[in-house]
N, CA, C and O atoms as a MOPAC input file, in Angstrom:
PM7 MOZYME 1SCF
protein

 N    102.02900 1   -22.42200 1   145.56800 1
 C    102.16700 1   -23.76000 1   146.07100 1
 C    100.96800 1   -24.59900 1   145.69100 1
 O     99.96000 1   -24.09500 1   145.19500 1
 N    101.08600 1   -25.74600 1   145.90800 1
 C    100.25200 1   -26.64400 1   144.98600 1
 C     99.72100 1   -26.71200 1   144.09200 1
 O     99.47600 1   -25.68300 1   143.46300 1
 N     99.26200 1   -28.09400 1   143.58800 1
 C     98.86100 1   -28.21900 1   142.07800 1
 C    100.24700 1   -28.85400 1   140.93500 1
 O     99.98100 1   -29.55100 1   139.95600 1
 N    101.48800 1   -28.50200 1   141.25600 1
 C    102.54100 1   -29.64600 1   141.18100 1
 C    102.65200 1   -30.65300 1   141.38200 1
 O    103.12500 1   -30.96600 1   142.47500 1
 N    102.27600 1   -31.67500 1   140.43400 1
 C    103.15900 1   -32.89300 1   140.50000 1
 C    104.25700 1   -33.21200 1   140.80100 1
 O    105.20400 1   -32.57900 1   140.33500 1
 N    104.50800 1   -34.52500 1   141.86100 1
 C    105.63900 1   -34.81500 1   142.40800 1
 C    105.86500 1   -36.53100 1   142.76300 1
 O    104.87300 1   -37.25700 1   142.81200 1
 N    106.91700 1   -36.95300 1   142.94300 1
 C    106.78700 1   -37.89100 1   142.56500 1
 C    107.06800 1   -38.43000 1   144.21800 1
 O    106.80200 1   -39.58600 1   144.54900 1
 N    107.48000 1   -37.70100 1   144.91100 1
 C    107.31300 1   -38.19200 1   146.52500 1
 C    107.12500 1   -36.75200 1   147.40300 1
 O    107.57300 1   -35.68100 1   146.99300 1
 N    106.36000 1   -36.91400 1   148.73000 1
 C    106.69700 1   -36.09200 1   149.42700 1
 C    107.56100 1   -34.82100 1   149.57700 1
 O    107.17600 1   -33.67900 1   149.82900 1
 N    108.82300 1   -35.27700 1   149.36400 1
 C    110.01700 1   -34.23300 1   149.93100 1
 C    110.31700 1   -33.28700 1   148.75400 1
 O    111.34300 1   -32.60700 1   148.74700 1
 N    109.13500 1   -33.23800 1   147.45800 1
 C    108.85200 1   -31.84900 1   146.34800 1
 C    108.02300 1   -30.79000 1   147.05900 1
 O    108.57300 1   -29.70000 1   147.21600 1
 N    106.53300 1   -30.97800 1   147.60300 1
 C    106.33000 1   -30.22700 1   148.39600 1
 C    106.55300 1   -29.55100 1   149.70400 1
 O    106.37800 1   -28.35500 1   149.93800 1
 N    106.95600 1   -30.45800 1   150.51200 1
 C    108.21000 1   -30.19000 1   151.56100 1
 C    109.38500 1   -28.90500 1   151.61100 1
 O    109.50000 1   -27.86000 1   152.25200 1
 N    110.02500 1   -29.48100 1   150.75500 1
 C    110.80800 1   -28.35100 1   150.31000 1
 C    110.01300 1   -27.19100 1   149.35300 1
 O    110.69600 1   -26.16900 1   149.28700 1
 N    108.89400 1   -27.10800 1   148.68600 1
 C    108.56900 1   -26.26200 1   147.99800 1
 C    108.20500 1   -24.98600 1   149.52000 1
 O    108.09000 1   -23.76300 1   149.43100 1
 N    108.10500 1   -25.87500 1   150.80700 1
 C    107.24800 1   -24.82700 1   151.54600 1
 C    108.36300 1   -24.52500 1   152.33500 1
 O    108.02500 1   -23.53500 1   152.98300 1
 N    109.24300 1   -24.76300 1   152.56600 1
 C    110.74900 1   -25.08200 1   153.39400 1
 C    111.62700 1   -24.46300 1   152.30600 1
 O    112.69500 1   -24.26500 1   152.88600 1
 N    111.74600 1   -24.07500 1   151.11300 1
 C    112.66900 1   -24.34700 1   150.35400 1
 C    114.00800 1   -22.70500 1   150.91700 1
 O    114.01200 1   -21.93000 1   151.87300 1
 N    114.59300 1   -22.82200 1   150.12900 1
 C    115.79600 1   -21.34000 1   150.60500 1
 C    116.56700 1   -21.72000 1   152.24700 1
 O    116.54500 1   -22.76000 1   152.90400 1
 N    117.07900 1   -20.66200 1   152.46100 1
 C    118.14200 1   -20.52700 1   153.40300 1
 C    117.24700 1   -20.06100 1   154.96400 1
 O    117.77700 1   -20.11400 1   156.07400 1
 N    116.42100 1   -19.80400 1   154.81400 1
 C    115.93700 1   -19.13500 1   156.36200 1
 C    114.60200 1   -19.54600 1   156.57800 1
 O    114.22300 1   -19.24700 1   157.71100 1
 N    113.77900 1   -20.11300 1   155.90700 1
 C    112.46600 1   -20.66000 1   156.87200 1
 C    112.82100 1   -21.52600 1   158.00800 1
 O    112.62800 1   -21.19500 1   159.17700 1
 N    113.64400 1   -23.27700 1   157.43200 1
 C    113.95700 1   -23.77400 1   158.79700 1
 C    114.52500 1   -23.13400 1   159.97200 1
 O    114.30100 1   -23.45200 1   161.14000 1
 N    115.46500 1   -21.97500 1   159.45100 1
 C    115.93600 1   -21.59400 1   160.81000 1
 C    114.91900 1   -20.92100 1   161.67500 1
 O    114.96500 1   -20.95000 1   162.90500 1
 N    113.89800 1   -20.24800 1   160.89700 1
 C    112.99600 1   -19.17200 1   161.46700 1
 C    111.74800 1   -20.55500 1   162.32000 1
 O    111.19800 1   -20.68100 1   163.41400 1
 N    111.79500 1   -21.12000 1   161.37700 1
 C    110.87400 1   -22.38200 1   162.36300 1
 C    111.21400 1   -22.81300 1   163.34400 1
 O    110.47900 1   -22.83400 1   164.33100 1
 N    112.61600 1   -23.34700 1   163.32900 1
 C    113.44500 1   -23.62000 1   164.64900 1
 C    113.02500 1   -22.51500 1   166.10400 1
 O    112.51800 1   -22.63700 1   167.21900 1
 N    113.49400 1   -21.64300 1   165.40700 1
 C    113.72700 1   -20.53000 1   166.53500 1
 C    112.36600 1   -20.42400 1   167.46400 1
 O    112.32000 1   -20.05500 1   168.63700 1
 N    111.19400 1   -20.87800 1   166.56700 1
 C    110.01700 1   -20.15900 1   167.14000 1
 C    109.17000 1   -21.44500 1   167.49300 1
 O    107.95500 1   -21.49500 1   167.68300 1
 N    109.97700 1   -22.34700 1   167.53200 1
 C    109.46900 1   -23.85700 1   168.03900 1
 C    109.30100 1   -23.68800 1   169.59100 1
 O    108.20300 1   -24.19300 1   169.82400 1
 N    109.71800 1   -23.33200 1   170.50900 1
 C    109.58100 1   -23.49300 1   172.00200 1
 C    109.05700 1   -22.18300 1   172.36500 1
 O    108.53300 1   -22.04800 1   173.47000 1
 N    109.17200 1   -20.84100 1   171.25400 1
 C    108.20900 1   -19.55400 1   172.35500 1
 C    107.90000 1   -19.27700 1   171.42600 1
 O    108.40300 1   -19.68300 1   170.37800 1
 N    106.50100 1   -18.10200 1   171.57400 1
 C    106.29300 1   -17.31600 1   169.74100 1
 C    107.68500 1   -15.87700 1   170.32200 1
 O    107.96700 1   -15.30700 1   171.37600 1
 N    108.14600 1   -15.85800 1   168.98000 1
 C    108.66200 1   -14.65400 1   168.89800 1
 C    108.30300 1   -13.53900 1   168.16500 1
 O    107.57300 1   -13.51100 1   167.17500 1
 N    109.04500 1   -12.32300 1   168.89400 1
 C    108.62800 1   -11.22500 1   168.11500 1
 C    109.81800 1   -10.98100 1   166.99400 1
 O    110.86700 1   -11.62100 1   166.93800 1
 N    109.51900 1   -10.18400 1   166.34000 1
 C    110.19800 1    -9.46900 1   164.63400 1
 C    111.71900 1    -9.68900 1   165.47400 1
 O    112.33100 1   -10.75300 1   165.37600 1
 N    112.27100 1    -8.43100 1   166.37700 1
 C    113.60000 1    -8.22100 1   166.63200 1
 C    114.46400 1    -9.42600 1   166.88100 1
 O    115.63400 1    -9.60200 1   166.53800 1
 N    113.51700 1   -10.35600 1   167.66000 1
 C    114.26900 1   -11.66000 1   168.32900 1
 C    114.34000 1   -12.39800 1   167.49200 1
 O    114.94900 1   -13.42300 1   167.79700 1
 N    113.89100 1   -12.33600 1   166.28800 1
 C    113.87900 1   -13.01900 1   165.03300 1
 C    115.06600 1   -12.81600 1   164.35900 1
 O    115.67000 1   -13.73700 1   163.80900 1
 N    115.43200 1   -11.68800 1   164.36800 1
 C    116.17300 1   -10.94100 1   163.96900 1
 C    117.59000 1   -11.50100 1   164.05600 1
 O    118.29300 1   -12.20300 1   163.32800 1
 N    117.75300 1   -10.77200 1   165.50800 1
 C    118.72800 1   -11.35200 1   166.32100 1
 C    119.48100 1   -12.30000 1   166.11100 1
 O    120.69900 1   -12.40100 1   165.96900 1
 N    118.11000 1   -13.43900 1   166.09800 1
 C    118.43200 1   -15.20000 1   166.56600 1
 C    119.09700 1   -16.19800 1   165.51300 1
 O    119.60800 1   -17.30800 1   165.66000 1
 N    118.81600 1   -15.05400 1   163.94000 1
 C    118.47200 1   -15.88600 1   162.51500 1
 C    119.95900 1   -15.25400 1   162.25100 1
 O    119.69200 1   -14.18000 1   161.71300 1
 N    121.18900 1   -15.33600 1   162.33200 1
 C    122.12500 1   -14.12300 1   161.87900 1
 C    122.47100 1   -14.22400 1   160.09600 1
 O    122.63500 1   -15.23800 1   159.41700 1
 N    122.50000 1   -12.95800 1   159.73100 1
 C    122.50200 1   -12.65700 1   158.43200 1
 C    121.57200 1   -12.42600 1   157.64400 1
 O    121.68500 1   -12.31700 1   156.42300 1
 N    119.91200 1   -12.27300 1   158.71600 1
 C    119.19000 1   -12.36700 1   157.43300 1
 C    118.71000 1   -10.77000 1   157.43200 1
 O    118.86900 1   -10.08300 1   158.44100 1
 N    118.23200 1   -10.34500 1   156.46500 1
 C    118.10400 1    -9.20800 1   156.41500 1
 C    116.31600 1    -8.63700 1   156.75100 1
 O    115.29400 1    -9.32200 1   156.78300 1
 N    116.46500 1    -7.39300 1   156.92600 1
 C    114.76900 1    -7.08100 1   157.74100 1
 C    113.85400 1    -7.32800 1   156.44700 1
 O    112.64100 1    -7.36400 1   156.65600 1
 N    114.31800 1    -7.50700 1   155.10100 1
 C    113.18000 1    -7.00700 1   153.67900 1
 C    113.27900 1    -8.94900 1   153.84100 1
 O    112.17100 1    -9.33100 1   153.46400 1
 N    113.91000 1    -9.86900 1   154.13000 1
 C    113.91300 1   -11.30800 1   153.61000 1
 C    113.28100 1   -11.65200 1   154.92200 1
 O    112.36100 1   -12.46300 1   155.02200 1
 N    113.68500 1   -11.15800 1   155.68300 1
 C    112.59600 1   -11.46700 1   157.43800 1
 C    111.42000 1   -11.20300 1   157.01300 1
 O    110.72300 1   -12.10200 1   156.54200 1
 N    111.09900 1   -10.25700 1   157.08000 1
 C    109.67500 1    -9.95400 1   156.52800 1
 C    109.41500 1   -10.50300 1   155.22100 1
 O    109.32700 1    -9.43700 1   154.61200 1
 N    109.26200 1   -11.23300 1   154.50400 1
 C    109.22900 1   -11.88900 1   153.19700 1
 C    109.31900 1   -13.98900 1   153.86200 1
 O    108.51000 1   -14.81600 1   153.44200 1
 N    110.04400 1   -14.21700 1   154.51100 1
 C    110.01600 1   -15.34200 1   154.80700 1
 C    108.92900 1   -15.71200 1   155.50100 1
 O    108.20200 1   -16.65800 1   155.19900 1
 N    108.74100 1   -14.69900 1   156.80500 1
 C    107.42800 1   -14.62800 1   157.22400 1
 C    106.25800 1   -14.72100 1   157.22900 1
 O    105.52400 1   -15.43900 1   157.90800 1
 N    105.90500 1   -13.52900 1   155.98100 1
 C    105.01800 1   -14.04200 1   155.45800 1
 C    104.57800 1   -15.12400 1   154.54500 1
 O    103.48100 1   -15.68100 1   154.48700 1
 N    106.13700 1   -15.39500 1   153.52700 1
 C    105.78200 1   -16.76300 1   153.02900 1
 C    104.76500 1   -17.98800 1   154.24800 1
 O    103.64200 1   -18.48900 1   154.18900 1
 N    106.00900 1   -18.05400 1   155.33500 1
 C    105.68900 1   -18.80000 1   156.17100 1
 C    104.25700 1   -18.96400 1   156.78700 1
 O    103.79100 1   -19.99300 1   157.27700 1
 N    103.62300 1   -17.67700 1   156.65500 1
 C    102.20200 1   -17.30100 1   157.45500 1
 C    101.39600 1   -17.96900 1   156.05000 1
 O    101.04700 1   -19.14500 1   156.14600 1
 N    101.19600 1   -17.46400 1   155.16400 1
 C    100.38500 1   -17.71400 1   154.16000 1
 C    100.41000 1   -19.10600 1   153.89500 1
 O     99.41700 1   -19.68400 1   153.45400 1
 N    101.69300 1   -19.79700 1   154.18200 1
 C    101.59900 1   -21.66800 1   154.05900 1
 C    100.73900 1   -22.79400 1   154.97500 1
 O    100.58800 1   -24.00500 1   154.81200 1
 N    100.08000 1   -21.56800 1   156.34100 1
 C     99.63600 1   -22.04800 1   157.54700 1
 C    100.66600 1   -22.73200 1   158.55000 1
 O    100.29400 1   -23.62200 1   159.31400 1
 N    102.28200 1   -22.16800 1   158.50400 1
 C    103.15900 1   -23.12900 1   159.42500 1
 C    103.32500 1   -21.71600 1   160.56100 1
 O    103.92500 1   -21.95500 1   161.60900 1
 N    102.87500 1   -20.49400 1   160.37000 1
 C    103.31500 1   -19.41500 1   161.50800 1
 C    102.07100 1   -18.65400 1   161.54500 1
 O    101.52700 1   -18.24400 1   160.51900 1
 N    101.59500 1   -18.45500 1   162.77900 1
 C    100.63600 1   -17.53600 1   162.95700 1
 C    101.34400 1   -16.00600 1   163.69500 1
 O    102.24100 1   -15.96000 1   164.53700 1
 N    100.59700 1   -14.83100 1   163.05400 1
 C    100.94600 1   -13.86800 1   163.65600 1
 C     99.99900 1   -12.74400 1   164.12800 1
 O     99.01300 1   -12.23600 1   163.59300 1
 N    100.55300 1   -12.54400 1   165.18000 1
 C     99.65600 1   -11.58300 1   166.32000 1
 C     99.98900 1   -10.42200 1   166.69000 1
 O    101.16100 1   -10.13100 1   166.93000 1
 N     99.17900 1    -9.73900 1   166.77100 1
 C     99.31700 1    -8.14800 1   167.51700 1
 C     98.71100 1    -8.13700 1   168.28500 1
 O     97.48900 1    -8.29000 1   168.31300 1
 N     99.65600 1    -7.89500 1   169.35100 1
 C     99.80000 1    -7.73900 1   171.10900 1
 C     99.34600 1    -6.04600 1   171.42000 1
 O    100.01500 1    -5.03300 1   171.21100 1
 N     98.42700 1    -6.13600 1   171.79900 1
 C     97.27600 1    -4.26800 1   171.78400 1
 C     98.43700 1    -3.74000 1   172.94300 1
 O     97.96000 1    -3.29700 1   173.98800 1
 N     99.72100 1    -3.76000 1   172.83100 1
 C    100.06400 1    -2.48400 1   173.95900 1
 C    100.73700 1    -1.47200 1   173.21000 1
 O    100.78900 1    -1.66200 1   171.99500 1
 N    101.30700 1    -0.35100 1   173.70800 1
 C    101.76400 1     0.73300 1   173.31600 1
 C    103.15700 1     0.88000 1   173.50000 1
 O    103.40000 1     1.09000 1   174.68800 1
 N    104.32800 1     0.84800 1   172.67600 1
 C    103.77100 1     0.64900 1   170.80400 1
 C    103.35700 1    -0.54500 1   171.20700 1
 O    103.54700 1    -1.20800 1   172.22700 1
 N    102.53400 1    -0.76000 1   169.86500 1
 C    102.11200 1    -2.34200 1   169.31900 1
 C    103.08600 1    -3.27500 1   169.33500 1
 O    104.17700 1    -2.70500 1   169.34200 1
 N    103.16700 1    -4.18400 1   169.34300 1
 C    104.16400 1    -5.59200 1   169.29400 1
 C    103.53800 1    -6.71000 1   168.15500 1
 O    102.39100 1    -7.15300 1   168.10600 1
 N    104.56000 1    -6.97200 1   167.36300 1
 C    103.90100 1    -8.54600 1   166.56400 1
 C    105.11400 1    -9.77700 1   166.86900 1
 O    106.33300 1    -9.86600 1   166.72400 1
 N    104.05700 1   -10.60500 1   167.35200 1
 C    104.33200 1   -11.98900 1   167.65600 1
 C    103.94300 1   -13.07900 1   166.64100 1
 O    102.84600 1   -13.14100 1   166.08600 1
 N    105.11500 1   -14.05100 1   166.43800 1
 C    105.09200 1   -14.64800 1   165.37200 1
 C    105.53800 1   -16.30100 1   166.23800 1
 O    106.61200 1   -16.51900 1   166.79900 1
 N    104.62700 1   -17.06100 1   166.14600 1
 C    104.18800 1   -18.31900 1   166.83000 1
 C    104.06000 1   -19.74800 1   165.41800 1
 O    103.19000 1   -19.62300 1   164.55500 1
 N    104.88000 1   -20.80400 1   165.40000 1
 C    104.23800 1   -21.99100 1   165.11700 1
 C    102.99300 1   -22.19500 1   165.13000 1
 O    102.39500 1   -21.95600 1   166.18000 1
 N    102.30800 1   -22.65600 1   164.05300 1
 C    101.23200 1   -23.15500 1   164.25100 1
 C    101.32400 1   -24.93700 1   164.50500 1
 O    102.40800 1   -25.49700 1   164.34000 1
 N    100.22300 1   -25.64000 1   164.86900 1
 C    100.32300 1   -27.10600 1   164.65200 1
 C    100.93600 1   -27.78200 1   163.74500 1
 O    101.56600 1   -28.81800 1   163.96200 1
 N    100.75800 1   -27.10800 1   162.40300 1
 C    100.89100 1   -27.65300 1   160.88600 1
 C    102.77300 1   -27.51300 1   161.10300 1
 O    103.55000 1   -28.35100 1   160.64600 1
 N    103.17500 1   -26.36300 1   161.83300 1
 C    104.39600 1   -25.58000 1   161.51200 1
 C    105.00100 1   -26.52400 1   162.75900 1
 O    106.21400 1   -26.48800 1   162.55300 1
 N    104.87400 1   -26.98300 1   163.42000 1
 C    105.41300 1   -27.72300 1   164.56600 1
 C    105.62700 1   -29.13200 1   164.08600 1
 O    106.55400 1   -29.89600 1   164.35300 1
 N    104.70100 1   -29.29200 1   163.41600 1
 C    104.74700 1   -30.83200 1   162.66300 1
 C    105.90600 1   -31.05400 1   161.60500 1
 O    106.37500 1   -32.14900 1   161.29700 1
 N    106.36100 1   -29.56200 1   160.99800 1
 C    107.26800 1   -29.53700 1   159.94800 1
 C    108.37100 1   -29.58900 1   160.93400 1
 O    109.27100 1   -30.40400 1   160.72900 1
 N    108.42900 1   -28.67500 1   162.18200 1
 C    109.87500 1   -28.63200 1   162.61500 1
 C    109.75700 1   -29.90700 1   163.02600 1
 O    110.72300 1   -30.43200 1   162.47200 1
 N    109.07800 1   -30.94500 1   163.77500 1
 C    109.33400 1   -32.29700 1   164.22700 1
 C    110.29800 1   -33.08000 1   163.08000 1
 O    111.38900 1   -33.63700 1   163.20400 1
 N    109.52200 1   -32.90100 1   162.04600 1
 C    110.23800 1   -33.69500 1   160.68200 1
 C    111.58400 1   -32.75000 1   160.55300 1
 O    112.46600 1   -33.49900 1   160.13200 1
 N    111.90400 1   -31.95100 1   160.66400 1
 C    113.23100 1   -31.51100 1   160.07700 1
 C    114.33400 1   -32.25900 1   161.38300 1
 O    115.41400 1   -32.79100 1   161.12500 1
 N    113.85500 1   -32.15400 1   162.48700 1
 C    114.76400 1   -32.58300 1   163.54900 1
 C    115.74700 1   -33.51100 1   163.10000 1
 O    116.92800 1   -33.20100 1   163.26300 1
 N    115.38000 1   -34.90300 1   162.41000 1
 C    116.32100 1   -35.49400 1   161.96900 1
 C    117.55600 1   -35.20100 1   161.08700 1
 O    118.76200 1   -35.44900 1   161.10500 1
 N    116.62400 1   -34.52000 1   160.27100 1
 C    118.01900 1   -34.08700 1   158.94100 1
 C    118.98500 1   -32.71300 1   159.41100 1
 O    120.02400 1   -32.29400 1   158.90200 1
 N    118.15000 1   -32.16900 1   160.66400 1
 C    119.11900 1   -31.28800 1   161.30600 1
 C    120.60700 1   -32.05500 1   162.38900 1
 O    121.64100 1   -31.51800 1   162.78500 1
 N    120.09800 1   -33.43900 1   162.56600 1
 C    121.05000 1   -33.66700 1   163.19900 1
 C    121.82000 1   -34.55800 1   162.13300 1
 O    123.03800 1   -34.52600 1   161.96100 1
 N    121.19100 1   -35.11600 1   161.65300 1
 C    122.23200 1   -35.71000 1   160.04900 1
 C    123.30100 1   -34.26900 1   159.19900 1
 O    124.37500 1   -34.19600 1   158.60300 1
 N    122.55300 1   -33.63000 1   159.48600 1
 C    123.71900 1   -32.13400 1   158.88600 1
 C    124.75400 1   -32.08400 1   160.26900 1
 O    125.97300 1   -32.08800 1   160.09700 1
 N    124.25400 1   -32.04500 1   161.43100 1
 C    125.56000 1   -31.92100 1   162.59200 1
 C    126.87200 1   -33.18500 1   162.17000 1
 O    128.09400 1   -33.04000 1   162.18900 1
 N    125.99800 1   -34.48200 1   161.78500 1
 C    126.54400 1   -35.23500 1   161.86400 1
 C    127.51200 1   -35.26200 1   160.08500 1
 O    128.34200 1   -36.14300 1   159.86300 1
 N    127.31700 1   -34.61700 1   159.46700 1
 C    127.38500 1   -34.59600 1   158.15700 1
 C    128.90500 1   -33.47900 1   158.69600 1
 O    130.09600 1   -33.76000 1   158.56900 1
 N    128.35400 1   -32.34100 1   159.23400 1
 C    129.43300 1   -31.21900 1   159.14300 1
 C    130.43600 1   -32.01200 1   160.16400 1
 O    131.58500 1   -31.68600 1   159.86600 1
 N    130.42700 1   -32.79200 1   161.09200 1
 C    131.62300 1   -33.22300 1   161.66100 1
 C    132.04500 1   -34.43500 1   160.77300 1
 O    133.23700 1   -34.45900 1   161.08000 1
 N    131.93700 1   -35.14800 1   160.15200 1
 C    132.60400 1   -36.21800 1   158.94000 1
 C    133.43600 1   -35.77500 1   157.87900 1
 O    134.49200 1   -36.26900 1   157.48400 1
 N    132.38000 1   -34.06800 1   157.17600 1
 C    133.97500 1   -33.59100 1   156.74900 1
 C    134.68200 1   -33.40600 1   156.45000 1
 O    135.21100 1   -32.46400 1   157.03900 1
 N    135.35800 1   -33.90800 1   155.47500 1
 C    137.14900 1   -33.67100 1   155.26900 1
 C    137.43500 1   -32.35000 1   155.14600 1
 O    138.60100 1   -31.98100 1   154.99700 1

């Protein structure tokens, strides 16, 4: 990521957003941090090798921070960061322009 030229905003945007499962994984983890399974769960269809791969995309972009919770077993928690809260704010719209898109239709 970066170092591309672009001619507005919404090239890098999507370069960090881009594919089928970051927004959803951002969504999900907008109001609690979640862990791996609930991720899982929440995202349907995605698989544990693209979970883990989105993730870390996501971590390395600075939009998800992730934590290990010291109990027995271990637990990892996967939380929005500021940067990553700021992206889901901006998607809010075009998520409801797609609601509004999938009921129009034909």
């Amino acid at each position: 990521m970066g170092g591309k030229p672009y001619g507005c905003g919404i090239g890098p945007a999507f370069e960090v957003i881009g594919g089928k499962w970051k927004a959803s994984l951002l969504w999900e983890m907008q109001a609690q941090p979640r862990r791996f399974g609930e991720l899982r769960r929440l995202v349907p269809g995605i698989s544990e090798k693209m979970l883990t791969q989105q993730l870390r995309e996501l971590e390395a972009a600075g939009l998800v921070a992730r934590r290990v919770l010291e109990v027995v077993p271990a637990h990892v928690e996967y939380s929005v960061t500021p940067l990553g809260a700021s992206l889901s704010a901006a998607l809010a719209p075009l998520a409801d322009w797609g609601e509004r898109y999938e009921r129009a239709r034909p």
